[in-house]
C-alpha positions in Angstrom: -13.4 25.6 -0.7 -15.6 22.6 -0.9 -17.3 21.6 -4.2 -21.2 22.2 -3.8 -21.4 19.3 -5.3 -19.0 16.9 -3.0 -20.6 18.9 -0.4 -23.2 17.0 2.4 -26.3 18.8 4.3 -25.2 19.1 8.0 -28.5 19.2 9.8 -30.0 20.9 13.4 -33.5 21.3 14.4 -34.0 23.4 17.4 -37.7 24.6 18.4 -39.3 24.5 14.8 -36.1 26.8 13.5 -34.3 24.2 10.8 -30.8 24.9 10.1 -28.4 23.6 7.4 -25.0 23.9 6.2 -22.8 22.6 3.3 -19.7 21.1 4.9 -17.0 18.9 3.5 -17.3 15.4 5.0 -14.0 14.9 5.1 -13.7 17.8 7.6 -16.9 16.8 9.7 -14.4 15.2 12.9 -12.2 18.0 13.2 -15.4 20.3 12.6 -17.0 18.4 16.0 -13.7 18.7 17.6 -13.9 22.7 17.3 -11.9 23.3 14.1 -12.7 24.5 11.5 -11.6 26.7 8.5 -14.7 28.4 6.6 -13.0 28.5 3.1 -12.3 25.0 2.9 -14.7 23.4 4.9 -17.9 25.2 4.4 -18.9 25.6 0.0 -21.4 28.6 0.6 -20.8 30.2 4.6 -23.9 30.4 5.1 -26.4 29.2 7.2 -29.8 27.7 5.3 -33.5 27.1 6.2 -32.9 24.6 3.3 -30.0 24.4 1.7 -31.7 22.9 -1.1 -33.5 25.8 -1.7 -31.4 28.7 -1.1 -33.2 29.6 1.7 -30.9 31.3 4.5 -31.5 31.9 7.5 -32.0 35.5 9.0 -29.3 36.7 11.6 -31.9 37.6 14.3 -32.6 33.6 14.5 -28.7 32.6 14.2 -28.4 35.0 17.6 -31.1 33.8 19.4 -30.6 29.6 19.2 -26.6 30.0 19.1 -25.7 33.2 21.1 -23.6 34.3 17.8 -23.5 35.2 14.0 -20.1 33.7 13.9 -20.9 31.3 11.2 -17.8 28.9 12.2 -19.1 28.4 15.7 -22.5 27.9 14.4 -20.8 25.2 12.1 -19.2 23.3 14.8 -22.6 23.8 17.2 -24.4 22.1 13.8 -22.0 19.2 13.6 -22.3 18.5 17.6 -26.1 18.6 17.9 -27.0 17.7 14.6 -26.2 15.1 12.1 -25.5 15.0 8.3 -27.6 13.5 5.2 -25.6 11.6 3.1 -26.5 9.9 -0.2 -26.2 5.7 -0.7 -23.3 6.5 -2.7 -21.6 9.4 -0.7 -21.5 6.9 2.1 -20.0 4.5 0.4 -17.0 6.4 -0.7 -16.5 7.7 2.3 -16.8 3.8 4.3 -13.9 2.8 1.4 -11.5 5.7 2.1 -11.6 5.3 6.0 -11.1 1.9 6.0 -8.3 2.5 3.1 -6.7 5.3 5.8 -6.9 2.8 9.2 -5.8 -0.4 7.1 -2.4 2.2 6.0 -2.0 3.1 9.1 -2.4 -0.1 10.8 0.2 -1.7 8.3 2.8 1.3 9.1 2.6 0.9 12.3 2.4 -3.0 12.9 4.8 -6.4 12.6 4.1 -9.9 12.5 5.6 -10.5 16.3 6.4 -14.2 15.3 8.6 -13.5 12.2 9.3 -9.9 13.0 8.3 -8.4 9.5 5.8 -5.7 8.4 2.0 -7.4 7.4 0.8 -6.7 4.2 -2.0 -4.5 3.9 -4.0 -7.4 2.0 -3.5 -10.1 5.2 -5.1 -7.1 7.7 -8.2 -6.9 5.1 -8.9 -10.4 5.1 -8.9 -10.4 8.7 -11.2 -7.4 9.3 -13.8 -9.0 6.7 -14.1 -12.4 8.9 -14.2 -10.2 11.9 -17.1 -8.5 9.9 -15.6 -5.2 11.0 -18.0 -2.2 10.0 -15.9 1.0 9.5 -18.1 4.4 10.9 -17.5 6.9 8.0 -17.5 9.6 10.9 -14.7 8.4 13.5 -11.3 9.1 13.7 -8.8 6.3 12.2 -7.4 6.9 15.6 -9.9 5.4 17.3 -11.1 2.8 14.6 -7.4 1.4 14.4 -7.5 0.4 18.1 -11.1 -1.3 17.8 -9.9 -3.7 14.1 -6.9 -4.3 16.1 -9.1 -5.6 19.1 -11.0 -7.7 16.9 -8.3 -8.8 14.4 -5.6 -10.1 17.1 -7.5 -13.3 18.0 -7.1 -14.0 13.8 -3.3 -12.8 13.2 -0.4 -12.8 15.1 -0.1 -8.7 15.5 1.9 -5.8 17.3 2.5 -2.4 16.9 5.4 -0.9 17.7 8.2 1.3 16.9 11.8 0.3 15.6 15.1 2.0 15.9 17.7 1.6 13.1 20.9 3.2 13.3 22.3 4.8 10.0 25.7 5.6 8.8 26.2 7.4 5.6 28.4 9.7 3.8 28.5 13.5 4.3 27.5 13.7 0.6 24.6 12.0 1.1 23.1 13.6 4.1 21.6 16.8 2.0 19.5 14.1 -0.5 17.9 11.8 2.9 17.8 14.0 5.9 14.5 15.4 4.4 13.2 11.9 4.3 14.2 10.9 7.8 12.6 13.6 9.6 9.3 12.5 7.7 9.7 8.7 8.5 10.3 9.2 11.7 11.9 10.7 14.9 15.8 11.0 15.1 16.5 10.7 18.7 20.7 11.3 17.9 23.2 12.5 15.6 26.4 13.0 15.3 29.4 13.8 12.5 32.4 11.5 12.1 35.7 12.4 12.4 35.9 11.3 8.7 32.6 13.8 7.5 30.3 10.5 7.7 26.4 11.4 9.7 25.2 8.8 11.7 22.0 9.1 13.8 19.5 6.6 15.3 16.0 6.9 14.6 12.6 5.4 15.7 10.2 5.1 13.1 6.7 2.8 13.0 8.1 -1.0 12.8 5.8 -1.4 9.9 8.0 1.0 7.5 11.6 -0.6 8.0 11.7 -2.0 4.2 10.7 1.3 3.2 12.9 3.1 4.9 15.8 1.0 3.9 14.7 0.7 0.2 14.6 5.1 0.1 18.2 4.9 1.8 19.7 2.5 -0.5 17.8 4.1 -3.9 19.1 7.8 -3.1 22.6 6.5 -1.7 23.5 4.1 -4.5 24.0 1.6 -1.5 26.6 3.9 0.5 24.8 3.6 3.8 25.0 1.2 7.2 21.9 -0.1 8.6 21.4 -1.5 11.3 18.3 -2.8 13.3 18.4 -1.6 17.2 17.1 -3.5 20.4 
């Protein structure tokens, strides 16, 4: 559950009846997207006349502007009709950790098309500040990495795409990295050697190939073939 404290006031006004709800903002998209799980979204479930206050709202009311008591589909009804009051500062943290997530994400997934290597996460934030990109605290990363790559690619040579790499590595080996290749990526084959050696081939996000490589030759000791795949 939500701290009270690192909670926000989610806000609807419907015919004179106010209702409020303490909601994690973290959890505010997927709330609006119809999920939601009370015990760690919501840090009282309740519904409030003010939330300041105390003051909750009587079930009678809840009925008769939402059609339920349910409090999580009065929670997700809140988020799409309402809107939440945030603090100077609550914004700000939560502006910095969304751009933090699409800037990560845009760096996993992208390469510099001209030399072929992963961009460093400091090149893509110099080039979203002179594109005076403004990151919206309550959009997806999904949906804010595709608008800083519209407005970034007239500044850096960018691409996203995936890279396959095929791997060859000892049998002893495969039990300490087979864990870590299924969360780089997708294996799309594999297959035993005669010999007891695992190869596969593997797509993972272009942007994670020195990574990968640098997991693969730390936990092998340098026992492992890599190869980069057209």
């Amino acid at each position: 559950m939500v701290n009270i404290d690192d909670a926000v006031i989610a806000k609807y006004e419907y015919n004179g009846y106010k209702f409020e709800i303490l909601v994690d903002p973290d959890a505010e998209s997927r709330i609006r997207a119809g999920k939601i799980d009370i015990e760690k979204d919501l840090a009282i479930p309740e519904v409030f006349k003010d939330a300041k206050k105390g003051d909750r709202t009587n079930e009678e009311i809840l009925k008769k502007v939402f059609k339920t008591s349910d409090i999580g589909d009065i929670a997700i009804q809140i988020l799409r009709k309402g809107q939440i009051q945030l603090t100077t500062e609550q914004r700000k943290e939560m502006v910095e950790s969304k751009r933090k997530q699409v800037i990560s994400e845009i760096v996993r997934e992208s390469t510099n098309p001209q030399t072929n290597t992963p961009i460093p996460a400091i090149r893509i934030e110099e080039a979203m500040e002179e594109a005076k990109i403004r990151i919206d605290p309550f959009k997806s990363v999904e949906d804010q990495v595709q608008m800083v790559l519209k407005a970034i690619r007239p500044l850096i040579p960018i691409r996203m795409e995936k890279a396959r790499l095929g791997i060859k590595l000892s049998g002893d080996a495969y039990g300490k990295v087979y864990g870590d290749l299924v969360r780089f990526g997708t294996i799309l084959k594999e297959e035993w050697s005669n010999g007891g050696e695992y190869m596969c081939i593997i797509e993972i996000p272009a942007g994670m190939q020195g990574d990968l490589m640098d997991m693969l030759n730390k936990k092998t000791n340098g026992d492992v073939d890599i190869k980069l795949l057209k």
